[in-house]
SELUMVO-654798 format. One record per residue: residue in one letter; z, y, x negated of N, C-alpha, C in turn. Coordinates in Angstrom, 2 decimals. Layout:
BEGIN
<'A', <Z, Y, X>, <Z, Y, X>, <Z, Y, X>>
...
***
This chain:
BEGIN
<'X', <-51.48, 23.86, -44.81>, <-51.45, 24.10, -43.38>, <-51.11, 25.55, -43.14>>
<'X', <-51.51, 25.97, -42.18>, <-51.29, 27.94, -41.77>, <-51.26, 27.73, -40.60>>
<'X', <-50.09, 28.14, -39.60>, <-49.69, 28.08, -38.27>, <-50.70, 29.29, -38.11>>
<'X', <-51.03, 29.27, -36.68>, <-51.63, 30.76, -36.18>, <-51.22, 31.16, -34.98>>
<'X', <-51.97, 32.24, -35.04>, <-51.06, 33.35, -33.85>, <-51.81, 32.28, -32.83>>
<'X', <-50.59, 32.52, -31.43>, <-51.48, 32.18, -30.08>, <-52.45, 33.67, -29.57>>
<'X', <-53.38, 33.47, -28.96>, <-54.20, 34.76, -28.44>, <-53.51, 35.53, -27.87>>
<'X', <-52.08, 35.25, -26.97>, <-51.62, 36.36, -26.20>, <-51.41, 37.31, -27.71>>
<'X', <-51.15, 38.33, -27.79>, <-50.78, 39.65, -28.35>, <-49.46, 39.33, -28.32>>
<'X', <-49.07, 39.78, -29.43>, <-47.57, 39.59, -29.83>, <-46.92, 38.52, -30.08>>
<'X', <-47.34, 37.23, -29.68>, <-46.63, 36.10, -29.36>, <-46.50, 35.44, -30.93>>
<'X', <-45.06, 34.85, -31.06>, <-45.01, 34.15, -32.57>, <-46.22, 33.07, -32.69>>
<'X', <-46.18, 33.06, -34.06>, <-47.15, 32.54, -34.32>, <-46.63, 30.58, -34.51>>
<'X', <-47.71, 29.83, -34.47>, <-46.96, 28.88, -33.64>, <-48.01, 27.25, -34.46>>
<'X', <-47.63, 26.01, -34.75>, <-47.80, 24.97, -35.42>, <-48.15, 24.01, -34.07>>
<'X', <-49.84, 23.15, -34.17>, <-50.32, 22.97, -33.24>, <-50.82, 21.54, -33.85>>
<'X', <-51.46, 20.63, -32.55>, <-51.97, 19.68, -33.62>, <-52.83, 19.71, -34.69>>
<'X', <-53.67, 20.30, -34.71>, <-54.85, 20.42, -36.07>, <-54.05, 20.27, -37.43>>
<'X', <-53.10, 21.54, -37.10>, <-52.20, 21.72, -38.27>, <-51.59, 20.45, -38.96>>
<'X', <-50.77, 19.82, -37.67>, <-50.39, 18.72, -38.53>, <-51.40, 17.75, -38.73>>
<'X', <-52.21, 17.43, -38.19>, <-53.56, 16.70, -38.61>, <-54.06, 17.12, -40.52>>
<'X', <-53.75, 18.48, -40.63>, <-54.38, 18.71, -41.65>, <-53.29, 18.22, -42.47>>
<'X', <-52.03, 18.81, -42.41>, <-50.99, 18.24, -42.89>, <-50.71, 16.71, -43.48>>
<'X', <-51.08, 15.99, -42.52>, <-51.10, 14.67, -42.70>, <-51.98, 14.66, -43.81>>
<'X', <-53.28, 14.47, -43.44>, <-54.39, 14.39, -44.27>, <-54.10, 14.75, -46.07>>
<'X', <-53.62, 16.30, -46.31>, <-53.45, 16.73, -47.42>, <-52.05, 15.74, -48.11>>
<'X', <-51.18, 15.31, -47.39>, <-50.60, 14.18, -48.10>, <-50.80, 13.05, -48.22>>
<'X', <-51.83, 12.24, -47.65>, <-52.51, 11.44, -47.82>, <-53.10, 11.53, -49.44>>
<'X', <-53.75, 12.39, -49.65>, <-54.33, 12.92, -50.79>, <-53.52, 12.88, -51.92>>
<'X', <-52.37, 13.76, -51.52>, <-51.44, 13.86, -52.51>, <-50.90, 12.70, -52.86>>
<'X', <-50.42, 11.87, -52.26>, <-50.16, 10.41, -52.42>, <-50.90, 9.36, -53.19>>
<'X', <-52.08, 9.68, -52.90>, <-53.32, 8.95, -53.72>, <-53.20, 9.79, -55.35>>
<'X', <-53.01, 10.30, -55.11>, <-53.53, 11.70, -56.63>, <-51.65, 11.26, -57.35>>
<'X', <-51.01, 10.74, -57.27>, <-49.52, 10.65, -57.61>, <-49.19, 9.32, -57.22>>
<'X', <-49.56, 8.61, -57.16>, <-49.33, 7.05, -56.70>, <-48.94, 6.60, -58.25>>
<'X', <-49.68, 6.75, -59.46>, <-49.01, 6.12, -60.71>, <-47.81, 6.99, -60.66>>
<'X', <-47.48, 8.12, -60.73>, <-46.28, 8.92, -60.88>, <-45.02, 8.53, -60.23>>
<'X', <-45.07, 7.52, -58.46>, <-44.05, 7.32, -57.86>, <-43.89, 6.32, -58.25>>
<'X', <-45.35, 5.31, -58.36>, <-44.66, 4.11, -59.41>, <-44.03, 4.19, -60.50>>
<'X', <-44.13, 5.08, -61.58>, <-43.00, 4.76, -63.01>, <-42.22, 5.17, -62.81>>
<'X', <-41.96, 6.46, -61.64>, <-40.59, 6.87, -61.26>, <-39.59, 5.39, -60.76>>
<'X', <-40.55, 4.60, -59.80>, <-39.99, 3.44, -58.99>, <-39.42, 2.19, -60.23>>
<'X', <-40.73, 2.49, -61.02>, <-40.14, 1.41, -62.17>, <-38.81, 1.47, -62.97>>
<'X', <-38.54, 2.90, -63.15>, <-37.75, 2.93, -63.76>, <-36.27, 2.34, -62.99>>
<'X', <-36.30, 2.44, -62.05>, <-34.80, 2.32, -61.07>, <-35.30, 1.74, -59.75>>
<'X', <-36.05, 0.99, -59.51>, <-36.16, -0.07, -58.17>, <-37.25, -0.84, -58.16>>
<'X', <-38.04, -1.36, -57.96>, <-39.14, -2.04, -57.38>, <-40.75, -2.10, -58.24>>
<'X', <-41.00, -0.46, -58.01>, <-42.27, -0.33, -58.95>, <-43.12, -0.51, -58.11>>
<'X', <-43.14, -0.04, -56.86>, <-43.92, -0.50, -55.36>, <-43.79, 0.87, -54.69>>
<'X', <-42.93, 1.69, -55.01>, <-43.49, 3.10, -54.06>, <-44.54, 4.23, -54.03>>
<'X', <-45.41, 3.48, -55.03>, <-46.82, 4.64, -55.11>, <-47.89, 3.84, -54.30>>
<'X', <-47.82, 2.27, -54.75>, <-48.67, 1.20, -53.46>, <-48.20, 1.39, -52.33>>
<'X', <-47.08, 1.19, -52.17>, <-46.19, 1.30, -50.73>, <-46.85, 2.36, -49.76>>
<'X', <-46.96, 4.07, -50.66>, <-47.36, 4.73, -49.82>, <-48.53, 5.18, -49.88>>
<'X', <-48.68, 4.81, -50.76>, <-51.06, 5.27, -50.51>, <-51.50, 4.13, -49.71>>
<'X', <-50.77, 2.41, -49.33>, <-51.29, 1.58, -48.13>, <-51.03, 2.34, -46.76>>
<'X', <-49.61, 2.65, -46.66>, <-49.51, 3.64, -45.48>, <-50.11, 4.98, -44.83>>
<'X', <-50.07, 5.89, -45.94>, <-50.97, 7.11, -45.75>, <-52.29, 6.94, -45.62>>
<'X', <-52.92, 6.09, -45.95>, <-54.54, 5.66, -46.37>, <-54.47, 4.73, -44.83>>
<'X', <-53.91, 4.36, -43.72>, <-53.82, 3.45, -42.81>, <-53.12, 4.71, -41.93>>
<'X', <-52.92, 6.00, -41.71>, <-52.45, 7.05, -41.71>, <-54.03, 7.70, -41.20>>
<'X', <-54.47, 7.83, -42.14>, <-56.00, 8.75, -41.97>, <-57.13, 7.66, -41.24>>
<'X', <-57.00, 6.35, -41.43>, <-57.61, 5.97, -41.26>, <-57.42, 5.89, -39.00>>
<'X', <-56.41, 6.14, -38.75>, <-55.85, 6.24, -37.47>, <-56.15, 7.68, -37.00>>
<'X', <-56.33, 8.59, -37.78>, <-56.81, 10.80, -37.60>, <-58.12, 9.86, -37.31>>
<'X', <-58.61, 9.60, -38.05>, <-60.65, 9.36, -38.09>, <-60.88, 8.60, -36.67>>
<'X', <-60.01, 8.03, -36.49>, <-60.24, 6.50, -35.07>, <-59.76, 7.46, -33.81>>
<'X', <-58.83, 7.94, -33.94>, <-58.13, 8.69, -32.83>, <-58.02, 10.28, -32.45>>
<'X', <-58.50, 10.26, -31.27>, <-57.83, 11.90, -30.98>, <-56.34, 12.47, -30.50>>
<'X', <-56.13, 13.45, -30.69>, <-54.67, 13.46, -29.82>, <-54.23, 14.72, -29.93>>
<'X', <-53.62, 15.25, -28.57>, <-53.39, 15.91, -27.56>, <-51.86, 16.75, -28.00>>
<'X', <-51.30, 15.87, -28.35>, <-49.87, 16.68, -28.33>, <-49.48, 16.26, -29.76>>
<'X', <-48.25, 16.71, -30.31>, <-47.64, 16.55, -31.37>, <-46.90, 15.44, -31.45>>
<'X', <-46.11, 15.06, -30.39>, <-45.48, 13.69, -30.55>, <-45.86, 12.59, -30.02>>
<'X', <-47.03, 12.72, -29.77>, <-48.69, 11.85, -30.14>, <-48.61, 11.46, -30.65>>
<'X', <-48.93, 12.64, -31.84>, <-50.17, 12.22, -32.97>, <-48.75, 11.69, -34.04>>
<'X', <-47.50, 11.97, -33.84>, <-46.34, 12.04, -34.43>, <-46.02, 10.74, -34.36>>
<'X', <-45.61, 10.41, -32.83>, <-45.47, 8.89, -33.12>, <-46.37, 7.79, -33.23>>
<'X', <-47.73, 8.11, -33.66>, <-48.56, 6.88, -33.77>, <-48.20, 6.88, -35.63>>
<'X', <-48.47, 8.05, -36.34>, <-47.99, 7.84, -37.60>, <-46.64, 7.37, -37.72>>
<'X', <-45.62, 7.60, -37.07>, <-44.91, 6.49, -37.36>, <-44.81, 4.84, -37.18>>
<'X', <-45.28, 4.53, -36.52>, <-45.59, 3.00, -36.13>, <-46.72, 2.47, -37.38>>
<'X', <-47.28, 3.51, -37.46>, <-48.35, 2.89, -38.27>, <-47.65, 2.82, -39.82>>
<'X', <-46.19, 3.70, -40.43>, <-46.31, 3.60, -41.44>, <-45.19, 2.57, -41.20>>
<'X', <-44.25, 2.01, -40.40>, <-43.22, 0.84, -40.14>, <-44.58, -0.56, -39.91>>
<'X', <-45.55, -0.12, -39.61>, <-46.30, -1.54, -39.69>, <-47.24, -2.10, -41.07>>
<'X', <-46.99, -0.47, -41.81>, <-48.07, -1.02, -43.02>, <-47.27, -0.86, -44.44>>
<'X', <-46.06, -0.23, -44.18>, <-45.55, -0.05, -45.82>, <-44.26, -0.94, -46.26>>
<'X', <-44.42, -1.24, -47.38>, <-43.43, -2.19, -47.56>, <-42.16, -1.65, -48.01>>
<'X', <-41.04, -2.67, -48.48>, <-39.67, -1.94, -48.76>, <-39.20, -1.15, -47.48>>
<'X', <-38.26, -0.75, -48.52>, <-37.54, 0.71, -47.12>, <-38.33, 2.10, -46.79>>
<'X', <-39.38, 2.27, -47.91>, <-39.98, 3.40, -47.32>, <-40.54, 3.61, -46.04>>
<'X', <-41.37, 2.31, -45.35>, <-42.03, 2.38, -44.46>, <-41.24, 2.74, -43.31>>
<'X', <-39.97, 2.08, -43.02>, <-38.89, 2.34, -42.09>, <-38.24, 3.48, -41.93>>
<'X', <-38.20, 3.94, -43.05>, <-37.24, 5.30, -43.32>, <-38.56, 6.30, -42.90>>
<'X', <-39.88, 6.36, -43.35>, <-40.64, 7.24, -43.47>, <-40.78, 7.33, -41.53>>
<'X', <-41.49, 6.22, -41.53>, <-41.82, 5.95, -40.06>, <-40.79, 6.20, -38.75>>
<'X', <-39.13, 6.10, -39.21>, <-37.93, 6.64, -38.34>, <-38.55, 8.05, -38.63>>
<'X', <-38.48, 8.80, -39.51>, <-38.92, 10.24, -39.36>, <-39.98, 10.88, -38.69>>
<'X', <-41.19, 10.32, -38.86>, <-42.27, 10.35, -37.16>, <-42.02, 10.20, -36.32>>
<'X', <-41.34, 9.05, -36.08>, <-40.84, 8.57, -34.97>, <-39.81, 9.90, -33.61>>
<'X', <-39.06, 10.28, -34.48>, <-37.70, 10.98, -34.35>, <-38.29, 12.33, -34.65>>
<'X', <-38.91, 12.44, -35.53>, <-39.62, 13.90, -35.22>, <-40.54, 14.33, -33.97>>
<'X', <-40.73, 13.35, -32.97>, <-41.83, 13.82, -32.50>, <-40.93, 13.52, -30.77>>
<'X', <-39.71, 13.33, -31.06>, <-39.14, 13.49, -29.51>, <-38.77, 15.33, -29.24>>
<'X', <-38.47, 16.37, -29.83>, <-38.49, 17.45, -29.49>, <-39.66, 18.23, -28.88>>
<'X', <-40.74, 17.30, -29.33>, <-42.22, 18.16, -29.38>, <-42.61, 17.63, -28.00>>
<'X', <-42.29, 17.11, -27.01>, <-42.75, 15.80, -25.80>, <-43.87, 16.46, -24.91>>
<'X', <-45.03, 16.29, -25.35>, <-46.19, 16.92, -24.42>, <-46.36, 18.68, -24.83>>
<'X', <-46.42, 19.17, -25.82>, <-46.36, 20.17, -26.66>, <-47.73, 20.24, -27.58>>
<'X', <-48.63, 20.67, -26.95>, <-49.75, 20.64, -28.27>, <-49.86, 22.16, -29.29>>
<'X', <-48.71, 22.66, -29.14>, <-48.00, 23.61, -30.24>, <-46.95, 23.76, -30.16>>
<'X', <-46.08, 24.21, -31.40>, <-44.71, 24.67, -30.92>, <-44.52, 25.67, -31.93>>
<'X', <-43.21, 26.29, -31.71>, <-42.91, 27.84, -32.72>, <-41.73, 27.03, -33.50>>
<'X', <-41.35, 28.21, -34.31>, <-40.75, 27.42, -35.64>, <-39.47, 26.83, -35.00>>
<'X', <-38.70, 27.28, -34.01>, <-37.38, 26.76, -33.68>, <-37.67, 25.50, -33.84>>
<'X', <-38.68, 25.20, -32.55>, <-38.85, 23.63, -32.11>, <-39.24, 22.93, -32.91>>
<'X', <-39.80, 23.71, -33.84>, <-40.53, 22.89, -35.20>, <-39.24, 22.21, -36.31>>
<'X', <-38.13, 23.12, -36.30>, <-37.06, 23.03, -36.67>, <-36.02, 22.06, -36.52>>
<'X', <-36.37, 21.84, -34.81>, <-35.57, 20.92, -34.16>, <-36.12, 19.62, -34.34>>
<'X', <-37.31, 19.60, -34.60>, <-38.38, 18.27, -35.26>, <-37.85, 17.70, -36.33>>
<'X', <-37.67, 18.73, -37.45>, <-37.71, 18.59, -38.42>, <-36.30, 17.62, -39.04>>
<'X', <-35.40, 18.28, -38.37>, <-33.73, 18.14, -38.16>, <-34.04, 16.78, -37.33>>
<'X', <-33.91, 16.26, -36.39>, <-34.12, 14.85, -35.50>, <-35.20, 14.04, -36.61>>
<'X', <-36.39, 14.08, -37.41>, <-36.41, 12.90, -38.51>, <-35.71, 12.89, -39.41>>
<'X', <-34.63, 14.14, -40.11>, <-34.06, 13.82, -40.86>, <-33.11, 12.83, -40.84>>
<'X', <-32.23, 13.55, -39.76>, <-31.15, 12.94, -38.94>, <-31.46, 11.04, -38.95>>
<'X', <-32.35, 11.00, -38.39>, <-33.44, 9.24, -38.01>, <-32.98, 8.87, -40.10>>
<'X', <-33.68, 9.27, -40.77>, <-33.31, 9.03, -42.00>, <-31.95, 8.66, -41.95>>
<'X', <-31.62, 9.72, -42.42>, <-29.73, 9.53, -42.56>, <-28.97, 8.06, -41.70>>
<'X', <-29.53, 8.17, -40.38>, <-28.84, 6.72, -39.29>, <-29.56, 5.38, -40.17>>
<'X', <-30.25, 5.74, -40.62>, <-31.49, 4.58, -40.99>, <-31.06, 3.81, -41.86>>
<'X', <-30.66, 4.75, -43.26>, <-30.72, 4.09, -44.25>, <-29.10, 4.54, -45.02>>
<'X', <-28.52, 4.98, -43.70>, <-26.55, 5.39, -44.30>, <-26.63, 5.80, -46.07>>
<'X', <-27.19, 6.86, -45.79>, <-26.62, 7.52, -46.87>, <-27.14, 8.98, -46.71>>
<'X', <-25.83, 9.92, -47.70>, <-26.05, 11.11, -47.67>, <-26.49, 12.26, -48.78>>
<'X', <-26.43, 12.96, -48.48>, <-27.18, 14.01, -49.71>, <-25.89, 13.73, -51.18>>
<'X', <-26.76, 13.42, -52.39>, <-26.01, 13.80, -53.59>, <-26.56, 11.89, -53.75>>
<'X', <-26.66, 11.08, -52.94>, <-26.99, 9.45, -53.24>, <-28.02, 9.05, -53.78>>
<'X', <-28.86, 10.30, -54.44>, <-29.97, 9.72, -54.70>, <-31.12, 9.35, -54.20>>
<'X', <-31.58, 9.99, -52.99>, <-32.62, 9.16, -52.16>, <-33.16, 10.43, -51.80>>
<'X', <-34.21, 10.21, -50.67>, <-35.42, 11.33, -50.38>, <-34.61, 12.13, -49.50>>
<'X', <-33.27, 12.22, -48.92>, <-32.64, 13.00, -48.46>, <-31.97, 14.13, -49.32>>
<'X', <-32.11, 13.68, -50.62>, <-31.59, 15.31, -51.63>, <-33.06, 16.08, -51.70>>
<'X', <-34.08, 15.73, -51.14>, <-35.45, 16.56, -50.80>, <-34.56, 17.11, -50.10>>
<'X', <-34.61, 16.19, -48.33>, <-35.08, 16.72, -47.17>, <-33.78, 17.40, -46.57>>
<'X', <-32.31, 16.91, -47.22>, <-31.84, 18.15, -46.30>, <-31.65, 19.74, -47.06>>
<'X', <-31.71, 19.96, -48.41>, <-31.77, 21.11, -48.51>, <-33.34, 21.83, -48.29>>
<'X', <-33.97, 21.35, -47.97>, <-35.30, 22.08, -47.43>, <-35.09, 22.37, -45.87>>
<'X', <-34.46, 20.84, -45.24>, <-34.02, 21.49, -43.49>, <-33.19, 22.74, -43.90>>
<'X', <-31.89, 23.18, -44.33>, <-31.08, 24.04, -44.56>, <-31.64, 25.19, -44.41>>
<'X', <-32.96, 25.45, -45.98>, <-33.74, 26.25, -46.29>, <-34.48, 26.57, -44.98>>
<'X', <-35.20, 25.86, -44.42>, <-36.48, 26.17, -43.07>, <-35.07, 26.60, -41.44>>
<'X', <-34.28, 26.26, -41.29>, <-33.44, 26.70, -40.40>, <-33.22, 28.38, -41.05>>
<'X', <-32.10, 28.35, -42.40>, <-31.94, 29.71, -42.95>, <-33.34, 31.18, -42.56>>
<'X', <-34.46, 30.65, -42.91>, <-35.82, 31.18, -42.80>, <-35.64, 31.15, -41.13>>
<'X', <-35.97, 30.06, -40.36>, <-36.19, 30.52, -39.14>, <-35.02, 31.72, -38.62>>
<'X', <-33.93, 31.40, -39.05>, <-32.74, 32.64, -38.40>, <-33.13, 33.40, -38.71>>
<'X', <-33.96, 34.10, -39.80>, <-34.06, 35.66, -40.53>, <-35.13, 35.99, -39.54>>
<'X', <-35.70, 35.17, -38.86>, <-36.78, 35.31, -37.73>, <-38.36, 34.97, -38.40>>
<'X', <-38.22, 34.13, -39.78>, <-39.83, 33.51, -40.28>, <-40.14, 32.68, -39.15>>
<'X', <-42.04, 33.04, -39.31>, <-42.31, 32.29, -38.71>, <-43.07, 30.69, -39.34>>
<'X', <-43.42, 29.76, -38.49>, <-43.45, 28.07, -39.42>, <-43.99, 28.31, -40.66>>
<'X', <-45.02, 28.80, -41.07>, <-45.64, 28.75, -42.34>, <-44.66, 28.99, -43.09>>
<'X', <-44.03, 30.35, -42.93>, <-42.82, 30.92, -44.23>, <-41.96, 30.13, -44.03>>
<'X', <-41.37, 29.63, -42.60>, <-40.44, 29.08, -43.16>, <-40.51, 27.50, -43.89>>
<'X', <-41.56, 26.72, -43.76>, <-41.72, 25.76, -44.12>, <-42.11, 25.76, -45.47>>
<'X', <-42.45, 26.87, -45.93>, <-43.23, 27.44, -47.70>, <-41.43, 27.47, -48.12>>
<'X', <-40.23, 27.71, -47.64>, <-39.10, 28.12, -48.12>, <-38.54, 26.55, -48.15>>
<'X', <-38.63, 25.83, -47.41>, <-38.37, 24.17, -46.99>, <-38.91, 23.49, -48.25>>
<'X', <-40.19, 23.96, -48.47>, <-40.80, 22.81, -49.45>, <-40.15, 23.68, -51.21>>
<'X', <-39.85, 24.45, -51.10>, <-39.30, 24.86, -52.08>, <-37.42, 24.78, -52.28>>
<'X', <-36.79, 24.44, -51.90>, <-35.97, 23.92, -51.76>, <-36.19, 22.60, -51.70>>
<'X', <-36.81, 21.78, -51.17>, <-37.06, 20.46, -51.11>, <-37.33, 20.23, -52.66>>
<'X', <-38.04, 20.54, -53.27>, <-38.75, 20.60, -54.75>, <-37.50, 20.53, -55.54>>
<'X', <-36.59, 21.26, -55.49>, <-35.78, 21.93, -56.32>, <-34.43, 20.82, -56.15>>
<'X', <-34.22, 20.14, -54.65>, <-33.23, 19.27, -54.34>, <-34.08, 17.77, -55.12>>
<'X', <-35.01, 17.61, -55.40>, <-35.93, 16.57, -55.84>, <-35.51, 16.68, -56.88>>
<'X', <-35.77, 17.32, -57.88>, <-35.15, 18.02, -59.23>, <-33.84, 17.72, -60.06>>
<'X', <-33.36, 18.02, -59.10>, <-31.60, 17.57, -58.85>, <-31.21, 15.96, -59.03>>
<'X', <-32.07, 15.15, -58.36>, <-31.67, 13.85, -58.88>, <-31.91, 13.11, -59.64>>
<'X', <-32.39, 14.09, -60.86>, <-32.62, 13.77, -61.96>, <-31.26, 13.36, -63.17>>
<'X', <-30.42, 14.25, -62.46>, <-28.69, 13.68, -63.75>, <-27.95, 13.03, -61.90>>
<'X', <-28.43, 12.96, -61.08>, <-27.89, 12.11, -60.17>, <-27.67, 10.40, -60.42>>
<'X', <-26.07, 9.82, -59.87>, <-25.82, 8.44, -60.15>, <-26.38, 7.64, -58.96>>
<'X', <-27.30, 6.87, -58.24>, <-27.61, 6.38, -57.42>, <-26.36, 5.51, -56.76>>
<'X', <-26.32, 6.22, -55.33>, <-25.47, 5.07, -54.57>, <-25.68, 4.76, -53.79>>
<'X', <-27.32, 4.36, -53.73>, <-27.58, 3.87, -52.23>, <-29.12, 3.11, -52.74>>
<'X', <-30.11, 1.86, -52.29>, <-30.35, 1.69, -52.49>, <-30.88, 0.68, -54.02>>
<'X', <-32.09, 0.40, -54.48>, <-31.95, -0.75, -55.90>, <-31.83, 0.17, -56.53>>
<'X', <-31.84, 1.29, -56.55>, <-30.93, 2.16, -57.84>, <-29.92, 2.44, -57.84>>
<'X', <-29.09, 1.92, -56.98>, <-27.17, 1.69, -57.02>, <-27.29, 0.21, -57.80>>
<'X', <-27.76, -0.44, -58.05>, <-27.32, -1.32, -59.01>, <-27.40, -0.96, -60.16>>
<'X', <-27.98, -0.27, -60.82>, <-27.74, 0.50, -62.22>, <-26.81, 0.78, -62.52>>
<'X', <-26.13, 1.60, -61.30>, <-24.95, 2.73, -61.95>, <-25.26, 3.58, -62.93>>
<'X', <-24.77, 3.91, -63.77>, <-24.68, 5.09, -64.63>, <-26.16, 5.28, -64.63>>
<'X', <-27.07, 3.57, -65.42>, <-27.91, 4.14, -65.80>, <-28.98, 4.36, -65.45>>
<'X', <-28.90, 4.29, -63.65>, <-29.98, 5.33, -62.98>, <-29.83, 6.64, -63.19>>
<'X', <-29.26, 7.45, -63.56>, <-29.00, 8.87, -64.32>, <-30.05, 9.01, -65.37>>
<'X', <-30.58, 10.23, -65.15>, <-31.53, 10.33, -66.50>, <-33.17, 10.26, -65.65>>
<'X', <-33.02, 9.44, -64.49>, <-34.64, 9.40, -63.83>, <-34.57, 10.23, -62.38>>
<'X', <-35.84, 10.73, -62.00>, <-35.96, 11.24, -60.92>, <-36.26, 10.40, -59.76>>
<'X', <-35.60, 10.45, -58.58>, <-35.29, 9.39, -57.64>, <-37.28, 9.44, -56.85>>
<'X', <-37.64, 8.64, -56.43>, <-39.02, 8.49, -56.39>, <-39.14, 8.91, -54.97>>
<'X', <-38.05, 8.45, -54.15>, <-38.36, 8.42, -52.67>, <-38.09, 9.91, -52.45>>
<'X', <-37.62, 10.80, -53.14>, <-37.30, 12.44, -53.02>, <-38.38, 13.09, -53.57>>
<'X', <-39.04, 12.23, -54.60>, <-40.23, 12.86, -55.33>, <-41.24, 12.87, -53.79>>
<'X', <-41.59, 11.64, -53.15>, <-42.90, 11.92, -51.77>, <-42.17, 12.53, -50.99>>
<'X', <-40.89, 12.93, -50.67>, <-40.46, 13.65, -49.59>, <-40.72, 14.87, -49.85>>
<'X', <-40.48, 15.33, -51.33>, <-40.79, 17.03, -51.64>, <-42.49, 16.92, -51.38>>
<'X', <-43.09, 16.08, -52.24>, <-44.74, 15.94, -51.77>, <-45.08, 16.38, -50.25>>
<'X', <-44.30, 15.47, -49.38>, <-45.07, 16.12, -48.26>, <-44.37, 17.26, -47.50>>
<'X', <-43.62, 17.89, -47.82>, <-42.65, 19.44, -47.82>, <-44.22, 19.93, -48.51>>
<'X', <-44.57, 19.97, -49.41>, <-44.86, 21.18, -50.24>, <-46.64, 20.76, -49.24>>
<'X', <-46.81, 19.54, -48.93>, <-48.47, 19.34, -48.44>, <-48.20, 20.35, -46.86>>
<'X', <-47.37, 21.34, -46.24>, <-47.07, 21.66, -45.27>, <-47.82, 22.67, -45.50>>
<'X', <-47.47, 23.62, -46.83>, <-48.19, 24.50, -46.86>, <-49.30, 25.12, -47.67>>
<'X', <-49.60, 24.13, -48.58>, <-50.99, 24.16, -49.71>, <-51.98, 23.29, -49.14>>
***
């Protein structure tokens, strides 16, 4: 995805629907192209259902871009969420779908926004996560992605980046917090019943959260 300038002269450059349309789309993809990968991650420490889980959702995702047009961001924002709380199973669908959901109340009749507001998006699905599924960064879950990438994309917006950079700084941090829960002890979710010996695997639901961080800007 590449935010672009608005035509006035000078004006920051600014994240519109297409963008996230494309956005969507390219994780859709990515999801399909890594679906065995979230499964043996999943196998190893829960279920063995989060690479089906989310190529039924994302693939029911695009299939809603192709059927539908839409106008604003928390549109096109909250129909992907409903659609992934109605089609994915486990906790992903809920957790994923609170984050559409909750991302797309800052944006309200906005068919672009600049990185603040994009920021403030970003921060309100995390947040929706966190209420959702009570737990916090270091537990093992797609929140050791997503809040050091929010951190990262706020840090970037203060220096005055605009969405692209700062979201290229988000998904790289996100990557790197993904990374991390690799010698992490799970305490939240079917990989808190392990204990110790969920340690040693990379948490799956942080693996698609960095996925679609990094589908923001490739």
């Amino acid at each position: 995805m590449s935010a672009v300038p608005d035509p006035v002269a000078g004006t920051p450059a600014t994240l519109g629907v297409p963008d996230l349309t494309t956005w969507l789309r390219r994780y859709a993809a990515e999801i399909v192209a890594h679906e065995q990968e979230l499964t043996d991650l999943d196998a190893a420490i829960g279920d063995g259902d989060h690479g089906a889980n989310m190529t039924r959702g994302m693939t029911a995702v695009v299939a809603v871009l192709d059927q539908t047009p839409f106008e604003t961001l928390d549109a096109l924002a909250k129909k992907v969420g409903m659609t992934l709380v109605s089609s994915v199973g486990g906790a992903s669908g809920p957790l994923y779908g609170t984050f559409w959901l909750r991302f797309a109340k800052p944006l309200s009749g906005l068919a672009r926004t600049d990185a603040a507001t994009l920021g403030l998006a970003l921060r309100a699905g995390v947040e929706g996560i966190q209420q959702r599924g009570k737990a916090e960064g270091g537990d093992k879950t797609m929140l050791d992605a997503f809040l050091p990438a929010l951190a990262a994309y706020d840090a970037a917006v203060d220096a005055g980046a605009e969405p692209t950079a700062a979201l290229r700084d988000a998904a790289t941090a996100g990557r790197a917090g993904c990374a991390a829960t690799v010698t992490m002890v799970a305490r939240k979710g079917r990989a808190s019943y392990l204990g110790e010996r969920s340690a040693g695997h990379q948490d799956p639901g942080a693996t698609s959260a960095a996925l679609l961080l990094e589908c923001a800007v490739s």
